[in-house]
C-alpha distance (Angstrom), angle and dihedral (degrees) to the residues before:
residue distance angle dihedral
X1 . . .
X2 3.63 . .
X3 3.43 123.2 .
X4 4.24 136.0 -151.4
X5 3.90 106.2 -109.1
X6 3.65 88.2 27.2
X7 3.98 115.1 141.0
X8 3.54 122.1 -133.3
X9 3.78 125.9 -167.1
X10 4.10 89.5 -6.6
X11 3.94 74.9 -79.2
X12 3.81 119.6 73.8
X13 4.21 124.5 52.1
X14 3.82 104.7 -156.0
X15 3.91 102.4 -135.0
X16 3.52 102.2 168.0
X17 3.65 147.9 10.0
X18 3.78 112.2 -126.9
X19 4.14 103.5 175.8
X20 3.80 133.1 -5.5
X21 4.14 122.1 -162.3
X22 3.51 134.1 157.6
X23 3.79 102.0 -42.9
X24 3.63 91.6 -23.2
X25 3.48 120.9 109.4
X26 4.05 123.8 173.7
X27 4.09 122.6 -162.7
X28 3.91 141.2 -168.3
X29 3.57 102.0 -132.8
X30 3.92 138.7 177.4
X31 4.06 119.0 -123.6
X32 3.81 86.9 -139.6
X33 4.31 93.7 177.5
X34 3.99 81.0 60.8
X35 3.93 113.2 80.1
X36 2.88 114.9 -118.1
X37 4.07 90.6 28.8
X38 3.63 110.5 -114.9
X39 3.28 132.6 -140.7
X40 4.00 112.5 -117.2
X41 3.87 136.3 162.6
X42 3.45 122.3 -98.4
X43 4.15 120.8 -163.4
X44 3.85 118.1 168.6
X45 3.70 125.2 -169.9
X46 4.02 111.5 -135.8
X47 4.18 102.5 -134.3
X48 4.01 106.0 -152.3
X49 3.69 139.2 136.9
X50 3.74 84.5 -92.6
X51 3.61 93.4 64.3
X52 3.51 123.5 103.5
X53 4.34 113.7 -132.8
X54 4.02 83.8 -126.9
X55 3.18 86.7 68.5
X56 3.43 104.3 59.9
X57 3.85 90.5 43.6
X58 4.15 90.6 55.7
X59 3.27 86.9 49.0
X60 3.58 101.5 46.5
X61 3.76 88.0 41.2
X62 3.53 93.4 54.6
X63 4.16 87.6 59.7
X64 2.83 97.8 41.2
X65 4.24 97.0 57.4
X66 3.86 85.4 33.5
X67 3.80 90.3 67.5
X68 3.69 92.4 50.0
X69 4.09 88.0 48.1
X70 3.74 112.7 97.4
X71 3.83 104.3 169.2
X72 4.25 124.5 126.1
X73 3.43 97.1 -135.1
X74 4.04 90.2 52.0
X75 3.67 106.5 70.0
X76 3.62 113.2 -121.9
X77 3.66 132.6 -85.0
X78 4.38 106.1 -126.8
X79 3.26 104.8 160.3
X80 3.71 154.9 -9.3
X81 4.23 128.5 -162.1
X82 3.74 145.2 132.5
X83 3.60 134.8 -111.4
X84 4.21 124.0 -138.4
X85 3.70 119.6 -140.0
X86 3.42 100.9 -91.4
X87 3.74 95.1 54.2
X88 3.52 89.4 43.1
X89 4.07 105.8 52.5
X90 3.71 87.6 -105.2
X91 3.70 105.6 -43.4
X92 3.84 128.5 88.8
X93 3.34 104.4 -122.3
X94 3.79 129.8 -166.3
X95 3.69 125.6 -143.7
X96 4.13 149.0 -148.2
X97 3.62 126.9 -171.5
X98 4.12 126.7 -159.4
X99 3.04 139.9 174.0
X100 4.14 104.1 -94.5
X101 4.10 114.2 -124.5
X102 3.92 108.1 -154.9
X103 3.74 112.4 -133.9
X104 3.95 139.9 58.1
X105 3.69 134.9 -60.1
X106 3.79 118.5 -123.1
X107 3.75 98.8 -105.6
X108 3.96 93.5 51.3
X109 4.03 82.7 56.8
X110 3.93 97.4 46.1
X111 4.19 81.9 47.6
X112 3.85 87.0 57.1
X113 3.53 87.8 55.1
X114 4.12 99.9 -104.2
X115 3.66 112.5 165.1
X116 3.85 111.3 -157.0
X117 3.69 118.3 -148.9
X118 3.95 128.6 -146.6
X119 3.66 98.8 -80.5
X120 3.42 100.4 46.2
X121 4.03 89.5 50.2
X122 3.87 86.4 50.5
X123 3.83 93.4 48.7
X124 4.00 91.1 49.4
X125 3.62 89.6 50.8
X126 3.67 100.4 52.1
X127 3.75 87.3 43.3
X128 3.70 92.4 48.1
X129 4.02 92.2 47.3
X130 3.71 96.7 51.4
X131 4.08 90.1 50.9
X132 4.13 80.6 52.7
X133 3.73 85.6 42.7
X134 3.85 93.1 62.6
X135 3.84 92.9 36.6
X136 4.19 91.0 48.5
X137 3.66 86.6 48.5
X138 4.13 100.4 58.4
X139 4.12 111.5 99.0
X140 2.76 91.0 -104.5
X141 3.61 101.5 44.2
X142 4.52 109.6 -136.9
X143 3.67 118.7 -145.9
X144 3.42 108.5 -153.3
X145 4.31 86.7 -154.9
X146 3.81 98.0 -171.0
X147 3.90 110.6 63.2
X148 3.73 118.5 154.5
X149 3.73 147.3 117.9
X150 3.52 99.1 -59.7
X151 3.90 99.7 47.1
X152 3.84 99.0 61.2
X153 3.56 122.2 72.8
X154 3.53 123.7 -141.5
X155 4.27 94.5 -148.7
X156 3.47 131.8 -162.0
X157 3.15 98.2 -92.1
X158 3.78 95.7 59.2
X159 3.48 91.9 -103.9
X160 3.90 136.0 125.3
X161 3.76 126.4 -113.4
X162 3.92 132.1 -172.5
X163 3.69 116.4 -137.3
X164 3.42 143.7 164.9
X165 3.93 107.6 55.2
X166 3.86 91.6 179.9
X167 4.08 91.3 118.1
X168 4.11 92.1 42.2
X169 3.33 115.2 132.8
X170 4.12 128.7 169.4
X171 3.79 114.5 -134.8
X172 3.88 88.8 -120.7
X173 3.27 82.3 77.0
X174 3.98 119.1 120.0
X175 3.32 118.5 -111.3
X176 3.71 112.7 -150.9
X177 4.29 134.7 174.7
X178 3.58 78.5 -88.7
X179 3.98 135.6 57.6
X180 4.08 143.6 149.7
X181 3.75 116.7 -100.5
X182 3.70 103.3 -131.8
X183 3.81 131.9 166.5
X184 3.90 128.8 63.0
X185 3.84 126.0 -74.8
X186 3.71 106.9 -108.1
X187 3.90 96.0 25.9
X188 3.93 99.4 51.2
X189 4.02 114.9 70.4
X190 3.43 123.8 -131.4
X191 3.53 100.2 -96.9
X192 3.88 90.4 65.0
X193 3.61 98.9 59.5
X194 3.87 85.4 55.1
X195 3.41 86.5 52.8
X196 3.49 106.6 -110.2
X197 3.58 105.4 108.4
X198 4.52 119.2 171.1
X199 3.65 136.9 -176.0
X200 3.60 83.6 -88.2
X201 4.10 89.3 65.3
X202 3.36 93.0 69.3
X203 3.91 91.9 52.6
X204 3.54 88.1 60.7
X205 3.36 96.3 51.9
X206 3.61 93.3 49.5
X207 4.10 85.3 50.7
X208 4.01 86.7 55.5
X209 3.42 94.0 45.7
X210 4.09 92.0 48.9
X211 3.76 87.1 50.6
X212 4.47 94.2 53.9
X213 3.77 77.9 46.0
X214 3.87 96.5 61.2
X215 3.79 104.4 28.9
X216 3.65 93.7 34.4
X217 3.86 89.5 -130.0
X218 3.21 128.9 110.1
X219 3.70 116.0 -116.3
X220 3.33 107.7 -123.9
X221 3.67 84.6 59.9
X222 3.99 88.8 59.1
X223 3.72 125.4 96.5
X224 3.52 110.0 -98.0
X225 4.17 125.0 -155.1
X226 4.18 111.5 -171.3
X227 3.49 90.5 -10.8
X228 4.13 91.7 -57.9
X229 3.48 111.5 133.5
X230 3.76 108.2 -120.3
X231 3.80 114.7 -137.5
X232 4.39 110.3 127.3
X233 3.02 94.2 95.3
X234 4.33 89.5 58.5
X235 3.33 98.2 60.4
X236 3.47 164.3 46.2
X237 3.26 122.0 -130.2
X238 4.09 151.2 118.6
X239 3.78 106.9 -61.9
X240 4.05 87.5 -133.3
X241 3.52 100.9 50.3
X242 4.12 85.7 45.3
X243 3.92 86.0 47.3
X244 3.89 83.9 56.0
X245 3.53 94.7 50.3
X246 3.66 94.5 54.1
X247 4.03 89.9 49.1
X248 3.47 78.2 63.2
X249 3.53 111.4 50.6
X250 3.88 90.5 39.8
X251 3.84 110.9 148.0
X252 3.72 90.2 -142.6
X253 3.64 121.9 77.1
X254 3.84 93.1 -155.8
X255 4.06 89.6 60.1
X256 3.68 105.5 30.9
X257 3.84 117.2 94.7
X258 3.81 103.6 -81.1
X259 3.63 108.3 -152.5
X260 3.99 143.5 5.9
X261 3.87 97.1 -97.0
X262 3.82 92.4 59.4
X263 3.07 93.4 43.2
X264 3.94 101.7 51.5
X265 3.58 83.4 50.5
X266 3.40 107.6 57.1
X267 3.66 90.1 37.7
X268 4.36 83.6 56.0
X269 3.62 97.0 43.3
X270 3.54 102.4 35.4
X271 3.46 83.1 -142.2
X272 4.24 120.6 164.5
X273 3.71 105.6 -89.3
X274 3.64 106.7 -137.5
X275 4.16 126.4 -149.1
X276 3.76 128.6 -163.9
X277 3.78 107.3 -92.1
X278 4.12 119.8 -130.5
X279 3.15 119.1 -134.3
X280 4.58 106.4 -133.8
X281 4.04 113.1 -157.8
X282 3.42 114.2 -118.4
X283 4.00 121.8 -141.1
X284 3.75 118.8 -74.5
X285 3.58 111.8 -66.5
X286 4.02 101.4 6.6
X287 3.77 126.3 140.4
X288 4.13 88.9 -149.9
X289 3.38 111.8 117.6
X290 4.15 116.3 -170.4
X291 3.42 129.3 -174.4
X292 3.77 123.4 -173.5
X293 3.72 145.8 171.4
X294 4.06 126.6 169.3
X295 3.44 84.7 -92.9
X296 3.56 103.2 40.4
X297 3.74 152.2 31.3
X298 3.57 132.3 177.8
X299 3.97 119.0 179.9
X300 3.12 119.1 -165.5
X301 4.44 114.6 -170.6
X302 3.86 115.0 -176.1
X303 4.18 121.2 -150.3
X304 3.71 120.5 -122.1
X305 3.48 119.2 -77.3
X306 3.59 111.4 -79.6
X307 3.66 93.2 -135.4
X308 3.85 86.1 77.9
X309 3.21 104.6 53.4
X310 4.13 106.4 23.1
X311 3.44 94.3 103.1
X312 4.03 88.9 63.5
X313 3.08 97.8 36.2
X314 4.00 101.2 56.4
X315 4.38 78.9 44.3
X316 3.68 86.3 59.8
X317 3.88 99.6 37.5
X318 4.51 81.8 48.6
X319 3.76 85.5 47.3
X320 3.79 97.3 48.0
X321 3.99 95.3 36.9
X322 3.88 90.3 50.0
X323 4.11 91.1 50.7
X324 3.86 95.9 52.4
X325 4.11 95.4 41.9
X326 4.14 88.5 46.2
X327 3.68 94.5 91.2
X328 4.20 90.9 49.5
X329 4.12 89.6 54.0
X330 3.17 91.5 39.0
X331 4.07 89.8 60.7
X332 3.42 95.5 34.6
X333 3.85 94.4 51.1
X334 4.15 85.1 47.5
X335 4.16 85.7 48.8
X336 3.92 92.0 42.9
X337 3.69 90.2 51.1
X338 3.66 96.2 52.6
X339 4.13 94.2 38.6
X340 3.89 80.1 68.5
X341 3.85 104.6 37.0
X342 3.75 104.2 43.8
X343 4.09 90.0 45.5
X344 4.04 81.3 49.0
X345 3.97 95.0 49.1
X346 4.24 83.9 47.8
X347 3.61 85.6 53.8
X348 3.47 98.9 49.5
X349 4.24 90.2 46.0
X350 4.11 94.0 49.0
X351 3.81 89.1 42.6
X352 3.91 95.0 55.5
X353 3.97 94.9 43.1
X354 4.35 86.1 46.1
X355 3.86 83.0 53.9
X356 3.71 92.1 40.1
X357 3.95 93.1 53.2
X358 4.00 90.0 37.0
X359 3.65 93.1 64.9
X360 3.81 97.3 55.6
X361 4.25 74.1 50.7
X362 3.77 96.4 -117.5
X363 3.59 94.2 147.2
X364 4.35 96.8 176.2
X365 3.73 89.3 58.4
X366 3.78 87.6 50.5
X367 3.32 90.0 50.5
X368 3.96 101.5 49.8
X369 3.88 89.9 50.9
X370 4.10 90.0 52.4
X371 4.16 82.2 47.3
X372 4.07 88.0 48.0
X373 3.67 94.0 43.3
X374 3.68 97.0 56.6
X375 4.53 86.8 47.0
X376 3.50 87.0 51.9
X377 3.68 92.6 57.2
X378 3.48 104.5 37.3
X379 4.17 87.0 50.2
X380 3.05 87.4 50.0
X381 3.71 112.8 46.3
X382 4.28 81.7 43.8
X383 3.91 92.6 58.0
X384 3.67 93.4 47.3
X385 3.80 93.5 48.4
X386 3.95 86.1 54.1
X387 3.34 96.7 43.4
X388 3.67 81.9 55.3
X389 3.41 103.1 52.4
X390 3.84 89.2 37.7
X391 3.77 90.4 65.6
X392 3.57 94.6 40.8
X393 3.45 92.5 56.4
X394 3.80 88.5 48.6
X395 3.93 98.5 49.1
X396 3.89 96.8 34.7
X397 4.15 90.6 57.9
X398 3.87 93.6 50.4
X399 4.06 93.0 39.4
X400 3.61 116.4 15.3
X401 3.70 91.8 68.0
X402 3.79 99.0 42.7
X403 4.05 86.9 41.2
X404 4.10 87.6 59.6
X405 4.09 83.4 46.7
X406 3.98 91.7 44.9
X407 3.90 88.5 47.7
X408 4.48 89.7 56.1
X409 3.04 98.0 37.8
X410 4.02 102.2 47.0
X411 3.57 92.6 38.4
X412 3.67 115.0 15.4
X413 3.58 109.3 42.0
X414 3.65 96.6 48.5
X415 4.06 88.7 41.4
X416 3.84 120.5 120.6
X417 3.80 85.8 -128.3
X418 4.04 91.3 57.5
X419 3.41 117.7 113.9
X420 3.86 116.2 -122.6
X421 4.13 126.5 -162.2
X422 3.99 122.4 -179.2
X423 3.33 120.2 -175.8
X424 4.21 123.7 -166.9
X425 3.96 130.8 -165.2
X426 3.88 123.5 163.5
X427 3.77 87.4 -93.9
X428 4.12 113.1 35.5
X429 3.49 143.8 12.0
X430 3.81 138.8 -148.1
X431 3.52 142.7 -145.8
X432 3.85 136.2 -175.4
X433 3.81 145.0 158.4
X434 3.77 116.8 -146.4
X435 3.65 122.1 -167.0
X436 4.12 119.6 177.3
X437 3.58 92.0 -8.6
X438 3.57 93.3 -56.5
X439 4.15 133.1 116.5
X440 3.87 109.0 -112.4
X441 3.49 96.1 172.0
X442 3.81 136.4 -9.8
X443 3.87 119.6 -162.1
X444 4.44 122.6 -172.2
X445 4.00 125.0 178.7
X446 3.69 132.8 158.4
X447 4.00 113.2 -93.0
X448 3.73 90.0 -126.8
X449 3.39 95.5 69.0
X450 3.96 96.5 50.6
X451 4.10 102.7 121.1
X452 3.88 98.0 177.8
X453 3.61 155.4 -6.7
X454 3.59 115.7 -156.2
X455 3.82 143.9 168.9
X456 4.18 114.4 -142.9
X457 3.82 105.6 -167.9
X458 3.49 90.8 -163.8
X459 3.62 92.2 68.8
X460 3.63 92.9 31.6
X461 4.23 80.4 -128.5
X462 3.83 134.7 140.8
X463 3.68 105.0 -151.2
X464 4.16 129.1 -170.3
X465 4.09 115.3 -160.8
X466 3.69 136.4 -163.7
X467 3.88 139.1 -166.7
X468 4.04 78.6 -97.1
X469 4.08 118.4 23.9
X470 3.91 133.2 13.8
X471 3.70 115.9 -138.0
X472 4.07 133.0 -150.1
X473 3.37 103.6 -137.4
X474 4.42 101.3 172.4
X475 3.52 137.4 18.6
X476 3.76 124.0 -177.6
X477 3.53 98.0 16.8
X478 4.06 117.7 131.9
X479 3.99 127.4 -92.5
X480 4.02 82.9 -109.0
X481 3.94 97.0 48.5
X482 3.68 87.6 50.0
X483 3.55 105.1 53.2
X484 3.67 94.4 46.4
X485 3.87 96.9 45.5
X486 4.04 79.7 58.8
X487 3.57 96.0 45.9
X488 3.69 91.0 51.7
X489 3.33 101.6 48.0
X490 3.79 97.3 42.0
X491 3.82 88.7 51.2
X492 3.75 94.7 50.5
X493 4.02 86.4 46.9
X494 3.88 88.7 50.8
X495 3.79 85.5 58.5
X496 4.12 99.4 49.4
């Protein structure tokens, strides 16, 4: 058994124990042929019948890279040696010397009860990710497999270290029928445990491990739905940065962020991270064409061909056109009518008092009521044409425009030859109805509040509600159209 103030190697005073697991044991020690003595790390490997051979090649492995490591937020490889029985109470022992970092791993400060807050997450990861960075970038690349909490060090100096390299493994590496599962369920993706780990493993881990960081829980405790971890609904944060995360911790290799680079940069610009979008099959004979990723779907539901139905529809747009411009003939008729009777009746009144004053042969009098006949007229007929165009001007700016909008709206946008485009992320959704290349109507909302998507056959209608509105999103599409838009939809929502 080994003992505190214990000298190994005429070199190393054990001082304290820091962990103790199945034939592992891990020591603060002091470099005592260094002056001053420095503090250094000291792990030994217990070698018994109970050990397993893959043991002693993970540890061995994990030397052996260390020494070729030369990074300063990886503590420093010093040594490596073994211990005979004597020495070692019995057991041969086999041991690893770093350089010690003074502070407190991540886990020992979420078991404390430390709640970290956005920034702090954000400045882990990019610290985290350029330690990958450097390890990613070696020929040939290391993967360090087993990031999490309790392997990065929170030092004194408020910076992060990586320790731990018990699970590394460089992608030289053969694979064989055979392999060790290493890494930590809940950190380590699926791929690993099948033994196929990438550079992109460790970016999931580092996704896990920013998730325990925000909710506090670790996430193999967390709901999961197709193998996405489940944690929105825990916190609080920017919707890009959790958009990031979940890039991350996607399940699929294809879609998750594939290496560092990308993701430093998306992380840096907050810029939209895009994913290949699938194109679904619609039922026999549809127009619908829907394209979807898991972070995206965009819909996209033509009308009928106008062709069909023009001949209605330019019999309803005649019908509804003539209805809200009755009331304008119908005053300009009444103001045409009396533009040619009243001049007519002044006519008639000048003419008999011309005649009147003719017959006693005053013939200048005659004259000036001819003259004031025609001024009447003119005056008159000129006043009632502005007048006219007055009013017209008047009533056609308060109704022409909002009769044009009345006509869309009423007719077009809820036509079955309207055009209809929905568009899906994580965090909103869109509608809009486009008729003749022009917005009728454009609808947003938050995801989160989606309640249902439902077909009613009786109405032959698709509809979409929320805590506040319910939206029509078809008319006139088929039975079979119908019920797989909804399935779609609801499917991809179940997934969010």
């Amino acid at each position: 058994m080994l003992q505190t103030a214990q000298v190994l190697q005429e070199r190393y005073r054990l001082q304290r124990q820091l962990g103790n697991n199945a034939g592992r044991q891990t020591w603060l020690a002091k470099d005592i042929q260094t002056s001053p003595a420095e503090p250094v790390t000291l792990k030994l490997l217990a070698f018994s019948p109970q050990m397993q051979w893959e043991e002693f090649k993970l540890f061995e492995r994990e030397a052996s890279i260390l020494k070729q490591l030369n990074h300063p937020r990886i503590p420093r490889y010093r040594d490596y040696f073994s211990l005979d029985k004597q020495t070692g109470a019995g057991l041969c022992w086999f041991g690893l010397v770093q350089d010690y970092i003074p502070g407190y791993s991540l886990q020992q400060l979420i078991d404390s009860g430390k709640r970290f807050t956005e920034v702090q997450v954000r400045s882990i990861a990019t610290q985290v990710l350029k330690i990958l960075s450097y390890l990613h970038g070696l020929n040939p690349p290391v993967l360090h497999r087993d990031i999490k909490p309790s392997n990065l060090i929170l030092g004194k100096d408020k910076r992060v270290y990586l320790v731990d390299f018990g699970a590394v493994q460089d992608s030289a590496a053969v694979e064989g029928v055979t392999f060790t599962v290493v890494g930590t369920t809940g950190y380590a993706p699926l791929e690993q445990f099948w033994g196929q780990a990438v550079p992109a493993s460790d970016l999931y881990a580092l996704g896990a491990t920013l998730i325990h960081l925000l909710t506090g829980i670790s996430p193999a405790e967390l709901p999961q739905n197709n193998l996405r971890i489940q944690f929105r609904d825990r916190v609080s944060i920017n919707p890009t940065f959790l958009n990031w995360i979940e890039a991350l911790t996607e399940p699929d290799l294809d879609l998750r962020l594939s290496t560092v680079a990308q993701a430093l940069e998306a992380l840096e610009t907050g810029r939209h991270i895009s994913y290949p979008l699938e194109t679904v099959k619609p039922p026999f004979n549809s127009q619908i064409k829907l394209k979807k990723s898991p972070h995206q779907l965009s819909i996209k539901i033509p009308g009928r061909r106008r062709s069909v139905l023009r001949g209605r529809s330019v019999l309803l747009s005649i019908i509804i056109v003539a209805g809200k411009l009755l009331p304008f003939f119908s005053l300009a008729i009444v103001m045409l009518v009396l533009s040619l009777l009243i001049p007519a009746l002044v006519v008639v009144f000048v003419a008999s008092v011309g005649l009147l004053f003719s017959s006693f042969k005053d013939f200048s009098v005659g004259l000036l009521f001819s003259f004031f006949e025609d001024f009447l007229a003119v005056v008159f007929l000129f006043s009632m044409a502005m007048a006219s165009l007055i009013m017209f001007w008047i009533w056609g700016r308060e109704n022409f425009v909002k009769m044009a909008d009345d006509i869309e709206q009423s007719h077009f946008s809820a036509s079955v030859f309207s055009n209809c485009c929905l568009e899906f992320d994580r965090n909103k959704f869109s509608i809009e109805f486009r008729q003749f290349g022009r917005i009728n109507s454009h609808y947003q909302g938050q995801v989160s509040e989606i309640k249902e998507v439902w077909d009613n056959p009786s109405l032959k209608k698709v509809f979409l509600k929320t805590e506040a509105k319910t939206y029509c999103l078809t008319k006139g599409l088929t039975q079979a159209e119908r019920q797989w838009l909804v399935q779609e939809i609801n499917e991809w929502l179940a997934d969010v």
